[in-house]
N, CA, C and O atoms as CSV, one atom per row, in Angstrom:
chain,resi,resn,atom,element,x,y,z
A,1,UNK,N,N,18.228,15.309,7.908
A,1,UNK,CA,C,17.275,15.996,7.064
A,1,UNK,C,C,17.513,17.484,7.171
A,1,UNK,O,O,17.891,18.051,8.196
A,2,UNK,N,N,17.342,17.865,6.404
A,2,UNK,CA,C,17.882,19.205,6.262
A,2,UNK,C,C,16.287,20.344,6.515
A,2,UNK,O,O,15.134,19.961,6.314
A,3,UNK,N,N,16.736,21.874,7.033
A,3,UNK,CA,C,16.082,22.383,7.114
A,3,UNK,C,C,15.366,23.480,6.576
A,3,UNK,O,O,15.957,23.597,5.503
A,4,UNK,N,N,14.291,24.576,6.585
A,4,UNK,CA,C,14.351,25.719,5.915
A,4,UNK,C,C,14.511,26.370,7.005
A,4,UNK,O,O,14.686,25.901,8.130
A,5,UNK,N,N,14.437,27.764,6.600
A,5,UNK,CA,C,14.905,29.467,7.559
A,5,UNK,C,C,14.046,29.228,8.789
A,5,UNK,O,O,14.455,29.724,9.839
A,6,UNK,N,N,13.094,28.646,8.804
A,6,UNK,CA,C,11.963,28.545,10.141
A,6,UNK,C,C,12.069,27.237,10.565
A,6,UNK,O,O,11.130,26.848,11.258
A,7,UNK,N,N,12.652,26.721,10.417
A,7,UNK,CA,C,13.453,25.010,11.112
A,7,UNK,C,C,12.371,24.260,10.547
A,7,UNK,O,O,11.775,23.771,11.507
A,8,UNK,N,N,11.992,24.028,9.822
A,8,UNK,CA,C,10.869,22.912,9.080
A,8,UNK,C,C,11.699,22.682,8.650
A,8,UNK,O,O,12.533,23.442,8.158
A,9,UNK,N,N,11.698,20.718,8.766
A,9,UNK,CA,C,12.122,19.860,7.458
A,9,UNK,C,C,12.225,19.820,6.508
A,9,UNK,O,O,11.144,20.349,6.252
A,10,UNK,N,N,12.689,19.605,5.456
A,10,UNK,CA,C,12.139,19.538,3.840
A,10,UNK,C,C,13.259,18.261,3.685
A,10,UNK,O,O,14.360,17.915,4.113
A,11,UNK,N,N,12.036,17.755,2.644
A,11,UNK,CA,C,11.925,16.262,2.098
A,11,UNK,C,C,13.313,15.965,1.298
A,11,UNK,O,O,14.249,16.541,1.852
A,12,UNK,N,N,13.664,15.293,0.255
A,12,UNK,CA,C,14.962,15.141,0.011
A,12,UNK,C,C,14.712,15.881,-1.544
A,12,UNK,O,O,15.444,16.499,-2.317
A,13,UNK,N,N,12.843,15.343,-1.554
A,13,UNK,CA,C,12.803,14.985,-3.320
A,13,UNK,C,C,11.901,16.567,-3.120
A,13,UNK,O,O,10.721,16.662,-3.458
A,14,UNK,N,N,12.852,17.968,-2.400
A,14,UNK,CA,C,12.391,19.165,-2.497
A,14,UNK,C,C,10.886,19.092,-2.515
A,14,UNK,O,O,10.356,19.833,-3.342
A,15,UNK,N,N,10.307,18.553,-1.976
A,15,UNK,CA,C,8.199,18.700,-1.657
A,15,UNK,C,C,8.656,19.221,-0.411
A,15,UNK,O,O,9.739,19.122,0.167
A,16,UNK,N,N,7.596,19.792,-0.129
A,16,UNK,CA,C,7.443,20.630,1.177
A,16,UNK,C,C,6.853,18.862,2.655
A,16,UNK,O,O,6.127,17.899,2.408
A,17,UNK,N,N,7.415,19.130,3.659
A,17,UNK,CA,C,6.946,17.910,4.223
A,17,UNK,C,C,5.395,18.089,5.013
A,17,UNK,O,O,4.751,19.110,4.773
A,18,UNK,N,N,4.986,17.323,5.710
A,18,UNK,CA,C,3.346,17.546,5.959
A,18,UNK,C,C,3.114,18.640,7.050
A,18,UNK,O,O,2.020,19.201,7.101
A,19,UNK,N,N,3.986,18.918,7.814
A,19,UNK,CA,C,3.632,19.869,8.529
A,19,UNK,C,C,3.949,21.365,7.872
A,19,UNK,O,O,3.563,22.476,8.233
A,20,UNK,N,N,4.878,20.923,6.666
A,20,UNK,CA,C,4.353,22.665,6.334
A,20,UNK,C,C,3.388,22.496,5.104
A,20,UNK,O,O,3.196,23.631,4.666
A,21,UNK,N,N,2.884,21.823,4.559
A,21,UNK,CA,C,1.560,21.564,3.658
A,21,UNK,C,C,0.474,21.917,4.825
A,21,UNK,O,O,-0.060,23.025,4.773
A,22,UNK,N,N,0.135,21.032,5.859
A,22,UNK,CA,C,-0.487,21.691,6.515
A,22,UNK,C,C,-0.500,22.926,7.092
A,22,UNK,O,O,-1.635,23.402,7.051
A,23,UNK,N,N,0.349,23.681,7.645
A,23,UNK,CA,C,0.642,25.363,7.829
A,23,UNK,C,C,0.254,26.044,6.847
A,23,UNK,O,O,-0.407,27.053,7.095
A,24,UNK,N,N,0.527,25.722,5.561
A,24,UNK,CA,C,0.207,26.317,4.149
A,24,UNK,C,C,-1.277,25.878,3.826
A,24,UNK,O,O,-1.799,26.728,3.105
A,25,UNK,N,N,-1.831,25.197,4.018
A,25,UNK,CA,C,-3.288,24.798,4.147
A,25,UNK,C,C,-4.138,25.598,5.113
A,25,UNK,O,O,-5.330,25.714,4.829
A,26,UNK,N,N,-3.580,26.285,6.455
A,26,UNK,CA,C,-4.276,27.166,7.459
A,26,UNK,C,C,-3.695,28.221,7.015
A,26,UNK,O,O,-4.199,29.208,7.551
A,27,UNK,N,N,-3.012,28.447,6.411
A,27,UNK,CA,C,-2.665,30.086,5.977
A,27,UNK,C,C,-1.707,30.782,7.272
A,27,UNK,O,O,-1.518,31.918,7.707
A,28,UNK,N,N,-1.291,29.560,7.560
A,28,UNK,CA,C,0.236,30.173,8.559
A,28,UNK,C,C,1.450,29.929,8.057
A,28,UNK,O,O,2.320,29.581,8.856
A,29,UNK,N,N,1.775,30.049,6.678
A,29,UNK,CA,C,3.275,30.373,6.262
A,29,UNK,C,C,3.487,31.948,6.302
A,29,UNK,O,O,2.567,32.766,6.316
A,30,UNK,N,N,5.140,32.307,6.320
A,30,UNK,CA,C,5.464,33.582,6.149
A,30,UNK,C,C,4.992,33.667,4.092
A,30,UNK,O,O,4.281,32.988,3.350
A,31,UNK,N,N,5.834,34.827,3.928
A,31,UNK,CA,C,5.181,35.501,2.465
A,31,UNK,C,C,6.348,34.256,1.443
A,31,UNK,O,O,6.115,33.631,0.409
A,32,UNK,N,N,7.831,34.334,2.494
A,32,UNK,CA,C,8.241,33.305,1.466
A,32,UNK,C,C,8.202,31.904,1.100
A,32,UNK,O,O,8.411,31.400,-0.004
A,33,UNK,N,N,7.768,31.108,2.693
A,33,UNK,CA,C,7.529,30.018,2.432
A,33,UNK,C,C,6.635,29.695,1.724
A,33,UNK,O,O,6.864,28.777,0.937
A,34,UNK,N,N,5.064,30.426,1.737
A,34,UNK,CA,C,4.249,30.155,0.965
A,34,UNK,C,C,4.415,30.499,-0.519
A,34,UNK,O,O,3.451,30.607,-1.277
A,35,UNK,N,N,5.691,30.666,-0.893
A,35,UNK,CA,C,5.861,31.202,-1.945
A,35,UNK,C,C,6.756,30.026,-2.596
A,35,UNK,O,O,6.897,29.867,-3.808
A,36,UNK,N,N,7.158,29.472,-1.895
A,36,UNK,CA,C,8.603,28.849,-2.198
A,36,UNK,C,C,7.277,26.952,-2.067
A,36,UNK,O,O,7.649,25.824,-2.389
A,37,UNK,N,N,5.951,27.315,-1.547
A,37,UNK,CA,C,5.371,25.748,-1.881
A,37,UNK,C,C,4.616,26.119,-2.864
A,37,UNK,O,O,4.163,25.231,-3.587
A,38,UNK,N,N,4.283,27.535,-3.147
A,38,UNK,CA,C,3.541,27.461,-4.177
A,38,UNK,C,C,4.088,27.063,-5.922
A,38,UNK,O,O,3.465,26.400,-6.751
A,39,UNK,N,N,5.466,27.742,-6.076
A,39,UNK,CA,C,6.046,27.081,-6.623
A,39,UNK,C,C,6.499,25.267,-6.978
A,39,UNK,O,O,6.933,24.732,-7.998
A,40,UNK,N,N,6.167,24.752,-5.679
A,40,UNK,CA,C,6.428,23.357,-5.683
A,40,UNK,C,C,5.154,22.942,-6.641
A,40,UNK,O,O,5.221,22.170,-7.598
A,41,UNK,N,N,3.700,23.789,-6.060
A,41,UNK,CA,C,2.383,23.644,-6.695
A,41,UNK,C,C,2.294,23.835,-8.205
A,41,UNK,O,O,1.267,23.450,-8.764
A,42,UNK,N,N,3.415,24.473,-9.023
A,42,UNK,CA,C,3.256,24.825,-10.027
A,42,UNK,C,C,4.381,23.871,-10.663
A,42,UNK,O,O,4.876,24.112,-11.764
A,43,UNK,N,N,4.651,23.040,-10.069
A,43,UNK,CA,C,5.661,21.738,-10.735
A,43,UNK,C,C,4.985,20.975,-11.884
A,43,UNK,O,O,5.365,20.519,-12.963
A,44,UNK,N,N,3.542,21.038,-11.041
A,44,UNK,CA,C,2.766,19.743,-11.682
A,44,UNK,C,C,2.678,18.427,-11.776
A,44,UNK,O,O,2.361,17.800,-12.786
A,45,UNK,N,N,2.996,17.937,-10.586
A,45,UNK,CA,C,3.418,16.852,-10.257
A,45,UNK,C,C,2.025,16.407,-9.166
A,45,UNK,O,O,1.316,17.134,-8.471
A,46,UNK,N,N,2.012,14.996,-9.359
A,46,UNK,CA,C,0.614,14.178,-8.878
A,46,UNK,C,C,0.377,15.066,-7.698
A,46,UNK,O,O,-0.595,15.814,-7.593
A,47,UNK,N,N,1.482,14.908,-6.682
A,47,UNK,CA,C,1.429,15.563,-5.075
A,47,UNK,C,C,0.665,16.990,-5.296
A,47,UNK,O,O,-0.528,17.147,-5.034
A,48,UNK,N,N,1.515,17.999,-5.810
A,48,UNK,CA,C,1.015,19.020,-6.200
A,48,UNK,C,C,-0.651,19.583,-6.587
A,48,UNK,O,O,-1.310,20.582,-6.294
A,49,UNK,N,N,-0.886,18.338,-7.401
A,49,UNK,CA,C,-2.489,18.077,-7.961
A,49,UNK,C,C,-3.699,17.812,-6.688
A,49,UNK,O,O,-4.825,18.277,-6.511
A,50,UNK,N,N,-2.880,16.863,-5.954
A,50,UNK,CA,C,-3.401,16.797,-4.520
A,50,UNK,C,C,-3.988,17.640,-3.736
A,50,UNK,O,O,-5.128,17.608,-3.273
A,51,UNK,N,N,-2.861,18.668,-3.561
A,51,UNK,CA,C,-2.515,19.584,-2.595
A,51,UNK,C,C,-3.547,20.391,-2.927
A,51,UNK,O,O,-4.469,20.333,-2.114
A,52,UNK,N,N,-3.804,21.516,-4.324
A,52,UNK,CA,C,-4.703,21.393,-4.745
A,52,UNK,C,C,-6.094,21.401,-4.502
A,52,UNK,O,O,-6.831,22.387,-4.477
A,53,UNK,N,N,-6.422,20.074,-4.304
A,53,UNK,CA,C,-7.804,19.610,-4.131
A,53,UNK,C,C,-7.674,19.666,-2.858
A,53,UNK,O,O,-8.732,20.234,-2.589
A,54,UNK,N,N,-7.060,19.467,-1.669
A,54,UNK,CA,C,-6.669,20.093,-0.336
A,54,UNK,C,C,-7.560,21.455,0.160
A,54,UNK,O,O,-8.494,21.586,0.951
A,55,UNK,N,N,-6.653,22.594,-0.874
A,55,UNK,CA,C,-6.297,23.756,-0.432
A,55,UNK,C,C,-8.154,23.884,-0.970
A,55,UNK,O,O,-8.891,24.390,-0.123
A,56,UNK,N,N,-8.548,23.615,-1.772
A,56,UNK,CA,C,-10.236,23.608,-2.174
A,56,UNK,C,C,-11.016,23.375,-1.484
A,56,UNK,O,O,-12.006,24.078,-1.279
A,57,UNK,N,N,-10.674,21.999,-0.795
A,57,UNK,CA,C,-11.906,21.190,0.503
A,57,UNK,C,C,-11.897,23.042,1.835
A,57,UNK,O,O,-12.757,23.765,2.336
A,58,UNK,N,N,-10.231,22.966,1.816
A,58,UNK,CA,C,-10.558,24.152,3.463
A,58,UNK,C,C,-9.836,23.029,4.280
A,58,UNK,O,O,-9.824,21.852,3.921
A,59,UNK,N,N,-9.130,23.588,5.609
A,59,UNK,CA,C,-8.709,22.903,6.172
A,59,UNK,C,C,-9.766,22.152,6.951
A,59,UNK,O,O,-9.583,20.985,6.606
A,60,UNK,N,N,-10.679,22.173,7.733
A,60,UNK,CA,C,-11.528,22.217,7.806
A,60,UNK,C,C,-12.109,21.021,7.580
A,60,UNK,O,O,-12.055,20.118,8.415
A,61,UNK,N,N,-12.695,20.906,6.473
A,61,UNK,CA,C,-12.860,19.607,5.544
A,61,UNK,C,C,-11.651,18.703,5.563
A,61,UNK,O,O,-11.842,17.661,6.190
A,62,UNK,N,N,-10.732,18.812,5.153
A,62,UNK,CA,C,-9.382,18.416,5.104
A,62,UNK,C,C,-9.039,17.526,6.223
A,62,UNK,O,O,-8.677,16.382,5.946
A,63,UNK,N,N,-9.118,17.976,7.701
A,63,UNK,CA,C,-8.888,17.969,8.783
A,63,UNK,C,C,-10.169,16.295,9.020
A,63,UNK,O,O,-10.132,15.087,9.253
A,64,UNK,N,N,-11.069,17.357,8.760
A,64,UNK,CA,C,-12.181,15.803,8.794
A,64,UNK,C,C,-11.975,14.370,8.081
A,64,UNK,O,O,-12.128,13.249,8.567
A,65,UNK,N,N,-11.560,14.770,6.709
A,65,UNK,CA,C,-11.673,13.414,5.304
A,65,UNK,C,C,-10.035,12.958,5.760
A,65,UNK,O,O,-9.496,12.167,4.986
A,66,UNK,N,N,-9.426,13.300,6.666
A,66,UNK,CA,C,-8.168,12.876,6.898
A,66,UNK,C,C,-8.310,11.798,8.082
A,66,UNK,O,O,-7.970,10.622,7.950
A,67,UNK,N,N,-8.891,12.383,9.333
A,67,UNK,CA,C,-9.503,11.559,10.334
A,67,UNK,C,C,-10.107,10.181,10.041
A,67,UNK,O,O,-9.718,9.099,10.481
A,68,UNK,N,N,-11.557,10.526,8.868
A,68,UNK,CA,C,-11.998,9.469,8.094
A,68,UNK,C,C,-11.614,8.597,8.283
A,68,UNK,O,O,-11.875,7.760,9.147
A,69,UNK,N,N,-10.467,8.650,7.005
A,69,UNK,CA,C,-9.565,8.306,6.031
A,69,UNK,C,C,-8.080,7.106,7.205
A,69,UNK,O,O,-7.418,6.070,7.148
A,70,UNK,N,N,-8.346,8.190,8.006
A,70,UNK,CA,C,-7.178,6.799,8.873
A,70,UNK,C,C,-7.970,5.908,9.695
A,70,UNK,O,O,-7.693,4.721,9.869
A,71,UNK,N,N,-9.083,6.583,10.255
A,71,UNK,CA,C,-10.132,5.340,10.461
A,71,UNK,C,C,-10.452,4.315,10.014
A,71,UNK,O,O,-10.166,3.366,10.745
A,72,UNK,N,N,-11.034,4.023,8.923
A,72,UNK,CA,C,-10.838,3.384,7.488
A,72,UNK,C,C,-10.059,3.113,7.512
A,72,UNK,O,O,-10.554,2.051,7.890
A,73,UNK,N,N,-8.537,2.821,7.484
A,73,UNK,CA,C,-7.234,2.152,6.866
A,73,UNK,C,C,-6.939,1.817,8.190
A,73,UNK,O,O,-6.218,0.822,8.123
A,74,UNK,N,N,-7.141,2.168,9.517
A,74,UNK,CA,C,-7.096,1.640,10.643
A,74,UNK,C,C,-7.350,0.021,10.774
A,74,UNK,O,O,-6.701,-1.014,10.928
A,75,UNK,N,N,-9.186,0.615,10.558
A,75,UNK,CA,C,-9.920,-0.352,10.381
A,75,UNK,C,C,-9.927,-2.009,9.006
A,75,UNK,O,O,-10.258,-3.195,8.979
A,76,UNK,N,N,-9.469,-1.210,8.333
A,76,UNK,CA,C,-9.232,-2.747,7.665
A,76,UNK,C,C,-7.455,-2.982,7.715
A,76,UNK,O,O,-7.294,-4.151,7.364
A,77,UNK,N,N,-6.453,-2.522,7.928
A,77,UNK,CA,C,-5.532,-3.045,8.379
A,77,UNK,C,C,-5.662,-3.838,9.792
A,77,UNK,O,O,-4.975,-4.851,9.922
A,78,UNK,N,N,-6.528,-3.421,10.879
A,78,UNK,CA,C,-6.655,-4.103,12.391
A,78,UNK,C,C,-7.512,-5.635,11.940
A,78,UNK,O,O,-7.260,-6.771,12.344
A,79,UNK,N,N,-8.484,-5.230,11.061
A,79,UNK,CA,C,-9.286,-6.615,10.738
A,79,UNK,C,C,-8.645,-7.679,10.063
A,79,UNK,O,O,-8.961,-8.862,10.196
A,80,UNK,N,N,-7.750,-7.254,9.342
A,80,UNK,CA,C,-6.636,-8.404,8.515
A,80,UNK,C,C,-5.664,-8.890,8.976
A,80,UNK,O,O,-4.941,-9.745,8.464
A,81,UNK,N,N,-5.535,-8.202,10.341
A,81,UNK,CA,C,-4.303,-9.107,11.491
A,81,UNK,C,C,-5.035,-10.037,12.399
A,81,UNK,O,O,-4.392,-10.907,12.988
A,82,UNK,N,N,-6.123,-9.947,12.537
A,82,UNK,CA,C,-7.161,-11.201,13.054
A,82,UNK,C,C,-7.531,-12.399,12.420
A,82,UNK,O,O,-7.559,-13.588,12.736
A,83,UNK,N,N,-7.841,-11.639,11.299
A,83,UNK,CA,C,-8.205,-12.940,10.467
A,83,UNK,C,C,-6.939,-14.148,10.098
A,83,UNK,O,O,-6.044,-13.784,9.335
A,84,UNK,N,N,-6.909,-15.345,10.571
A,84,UNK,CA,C,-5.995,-16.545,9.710
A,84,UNK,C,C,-6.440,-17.046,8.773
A,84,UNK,O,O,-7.435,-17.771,8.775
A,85,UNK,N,N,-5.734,-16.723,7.758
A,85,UNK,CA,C,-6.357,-17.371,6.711
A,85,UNK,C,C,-5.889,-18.943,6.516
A,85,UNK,O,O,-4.672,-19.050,6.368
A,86,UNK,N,N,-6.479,-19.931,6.494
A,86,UNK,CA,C,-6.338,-21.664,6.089
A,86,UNK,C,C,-5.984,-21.745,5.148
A,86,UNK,O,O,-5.957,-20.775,4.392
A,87,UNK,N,N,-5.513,-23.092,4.761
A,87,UNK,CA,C,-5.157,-23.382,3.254
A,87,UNK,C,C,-5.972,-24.577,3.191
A,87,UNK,O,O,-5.631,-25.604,3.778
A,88,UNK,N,N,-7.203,-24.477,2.396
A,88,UNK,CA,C,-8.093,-25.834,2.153
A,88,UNK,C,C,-8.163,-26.566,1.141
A,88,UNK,O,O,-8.785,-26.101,0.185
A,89,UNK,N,N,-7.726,-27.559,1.046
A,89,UNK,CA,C,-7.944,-28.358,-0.196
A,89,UNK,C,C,-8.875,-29.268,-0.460
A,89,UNK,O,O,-9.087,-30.306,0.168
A,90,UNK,N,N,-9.493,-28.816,-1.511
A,90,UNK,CA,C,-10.796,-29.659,-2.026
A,90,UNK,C,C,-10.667,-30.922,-1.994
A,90,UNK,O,O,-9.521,-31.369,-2.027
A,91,UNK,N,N,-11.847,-31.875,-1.920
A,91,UNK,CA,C,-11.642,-33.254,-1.827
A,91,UNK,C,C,-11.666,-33.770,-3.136
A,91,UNK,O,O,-11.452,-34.977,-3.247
A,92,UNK,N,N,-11.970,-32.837,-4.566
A,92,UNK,CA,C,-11.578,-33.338,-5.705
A,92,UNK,C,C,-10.243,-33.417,-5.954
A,92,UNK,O,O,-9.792,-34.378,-6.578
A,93,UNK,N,N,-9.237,-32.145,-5.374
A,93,UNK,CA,C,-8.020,-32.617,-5.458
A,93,UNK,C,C,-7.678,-33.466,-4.784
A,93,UNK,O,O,-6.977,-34.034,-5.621
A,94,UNK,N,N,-7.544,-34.315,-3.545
A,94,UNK,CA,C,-7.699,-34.814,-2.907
A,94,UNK,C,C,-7.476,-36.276,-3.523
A,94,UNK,O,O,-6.432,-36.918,-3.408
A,95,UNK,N,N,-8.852,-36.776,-4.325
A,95,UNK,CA,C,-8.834,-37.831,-5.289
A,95,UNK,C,C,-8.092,-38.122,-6.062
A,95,UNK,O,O,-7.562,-39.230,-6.136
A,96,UNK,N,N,-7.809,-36.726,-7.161
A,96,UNK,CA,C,-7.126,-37.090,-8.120
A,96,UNK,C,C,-5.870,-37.261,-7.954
A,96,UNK,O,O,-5.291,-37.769,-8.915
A,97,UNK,N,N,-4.936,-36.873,-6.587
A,97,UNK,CA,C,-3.402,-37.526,-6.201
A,97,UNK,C,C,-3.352,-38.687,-5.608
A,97,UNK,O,O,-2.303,-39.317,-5.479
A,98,UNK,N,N,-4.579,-39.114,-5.157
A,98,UNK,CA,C,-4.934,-40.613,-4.605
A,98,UNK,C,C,-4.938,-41.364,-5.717
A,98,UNK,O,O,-4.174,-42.329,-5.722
A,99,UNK,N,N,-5.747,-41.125,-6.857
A,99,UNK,CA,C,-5.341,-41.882,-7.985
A,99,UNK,C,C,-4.563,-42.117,-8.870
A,99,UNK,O,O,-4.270,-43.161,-9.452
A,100,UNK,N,N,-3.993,-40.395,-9.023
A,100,UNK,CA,C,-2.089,-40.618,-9.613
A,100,UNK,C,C,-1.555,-41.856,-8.912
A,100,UNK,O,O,-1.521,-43.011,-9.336
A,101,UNK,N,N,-1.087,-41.293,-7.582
A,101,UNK,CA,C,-0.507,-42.221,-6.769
A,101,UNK,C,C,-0.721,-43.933,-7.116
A,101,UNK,O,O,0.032,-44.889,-7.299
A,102,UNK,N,N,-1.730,-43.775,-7.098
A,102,UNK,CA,C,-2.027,-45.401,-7.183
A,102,UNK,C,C,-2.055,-45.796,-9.156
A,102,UNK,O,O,-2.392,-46.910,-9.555
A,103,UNK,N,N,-1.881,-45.314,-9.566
A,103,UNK,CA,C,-1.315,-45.356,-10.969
A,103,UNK,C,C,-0.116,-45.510,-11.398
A,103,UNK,O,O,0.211,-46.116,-12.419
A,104,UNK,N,N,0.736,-44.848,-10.466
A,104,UNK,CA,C,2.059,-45.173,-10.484
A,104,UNK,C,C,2.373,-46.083,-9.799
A,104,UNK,O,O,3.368,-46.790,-9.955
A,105,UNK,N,N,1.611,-46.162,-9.014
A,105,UNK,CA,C,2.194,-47.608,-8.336
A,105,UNK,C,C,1.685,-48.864,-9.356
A,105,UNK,O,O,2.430,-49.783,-9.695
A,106,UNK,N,N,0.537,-48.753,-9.698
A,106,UNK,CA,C,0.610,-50.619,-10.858
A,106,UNK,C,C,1.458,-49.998,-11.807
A,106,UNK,O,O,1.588,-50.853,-12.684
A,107,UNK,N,N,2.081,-49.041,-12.117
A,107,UNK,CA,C,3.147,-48.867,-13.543
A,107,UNK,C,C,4.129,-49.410,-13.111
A,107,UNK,O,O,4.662,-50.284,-13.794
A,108,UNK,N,N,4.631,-49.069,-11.912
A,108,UNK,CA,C,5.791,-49.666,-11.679
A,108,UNK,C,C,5.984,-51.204,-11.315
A,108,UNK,O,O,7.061,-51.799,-11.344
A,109,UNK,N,N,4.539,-51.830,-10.907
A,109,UNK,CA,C,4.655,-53.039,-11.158
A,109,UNK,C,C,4.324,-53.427,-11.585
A,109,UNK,O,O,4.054,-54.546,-11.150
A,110,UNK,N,N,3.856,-53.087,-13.052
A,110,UNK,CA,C,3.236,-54.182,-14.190
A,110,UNK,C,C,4.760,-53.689,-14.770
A,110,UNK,O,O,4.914,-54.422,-15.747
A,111,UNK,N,N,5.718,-52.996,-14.687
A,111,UNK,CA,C,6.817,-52.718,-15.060
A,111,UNK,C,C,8.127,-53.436,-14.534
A,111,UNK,O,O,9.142,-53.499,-15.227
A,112,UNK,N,N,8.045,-53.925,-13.380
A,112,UNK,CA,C,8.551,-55.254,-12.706
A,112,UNK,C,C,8.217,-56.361,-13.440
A,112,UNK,O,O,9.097,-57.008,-14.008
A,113,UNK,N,N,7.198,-56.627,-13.494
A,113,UNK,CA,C,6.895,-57.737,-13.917
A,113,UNK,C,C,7.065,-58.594,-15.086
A,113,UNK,O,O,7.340,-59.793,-15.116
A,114,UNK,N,N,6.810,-57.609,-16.240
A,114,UNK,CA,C,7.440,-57.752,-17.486
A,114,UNK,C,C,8.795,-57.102,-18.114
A,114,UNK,O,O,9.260,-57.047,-19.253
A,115,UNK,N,N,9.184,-56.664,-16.915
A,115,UNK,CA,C,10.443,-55.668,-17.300
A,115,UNK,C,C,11.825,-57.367,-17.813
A,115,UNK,O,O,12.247,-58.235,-17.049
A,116,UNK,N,N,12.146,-57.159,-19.514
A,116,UNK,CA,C,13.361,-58.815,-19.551
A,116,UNK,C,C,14.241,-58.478,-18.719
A,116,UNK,O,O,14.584,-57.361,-18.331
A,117,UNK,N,N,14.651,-59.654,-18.420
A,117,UNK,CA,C,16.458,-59.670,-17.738
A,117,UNK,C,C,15.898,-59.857,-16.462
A,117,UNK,O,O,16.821,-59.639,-15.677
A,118,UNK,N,N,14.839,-60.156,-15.808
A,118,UNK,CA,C,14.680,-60.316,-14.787
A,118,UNK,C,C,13.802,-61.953,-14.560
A,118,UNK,O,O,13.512,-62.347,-13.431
């Protein structure tokens, strides 16, 4: 992965990566980096739109609805590795292959039976 002038990462698809969105969110970039994401900001692209509504909340806020936010996705990803889910089959289906079954079976021998040549 390649770097910028202050050894931060940058992404492949040129977005700034999360630790300098966040730096740029506390207002610790130099004059050019913050210059060089603000431009990314003026792409107009979904991320960008994001960022955005980010730089609005305050880090601050940000910092909090992020915590939330993995709590929450913590929390129902941890609850869905507990749960097994069964495979139950109704006892109406149940019937109705009991009675196929047994349908094909007098076909095939009322099909014996009168079948000529035998």
């Amino acid at each position: 992965m390649e770097a910028n002038k202050n050894g931060m990462p940058k992404n492949k698809s040129n977005s700034p990566d999360e630790a300098r969105i966040l730096a740029y969110l506390n207002g610790e970039l130099s004059e050019g980096d913050r210059r060089e994401v603000e431009e990314w900001i003026a792409t107009d692209s979904p991320e960008s739109d994001m960022l955005m509504g980010l730089k609005e909340l305050g880090a601050a806020q940000t910092r909090k609805s992020n915590k939330r936010l993995k709590k929450s996705l913590t929390r129902m990803i941890g609850s869905g590795r507990r749960r097994s889910k069964t495979v139950g089959v109704d006892h109406v289906t149940i019937y109705i292959i009991v009675i196929l079954l047994a349908l094909i079976a007098v076909a095939y021998f009322v099909i014996l039976k009168y079948m000529p040549g035998r």
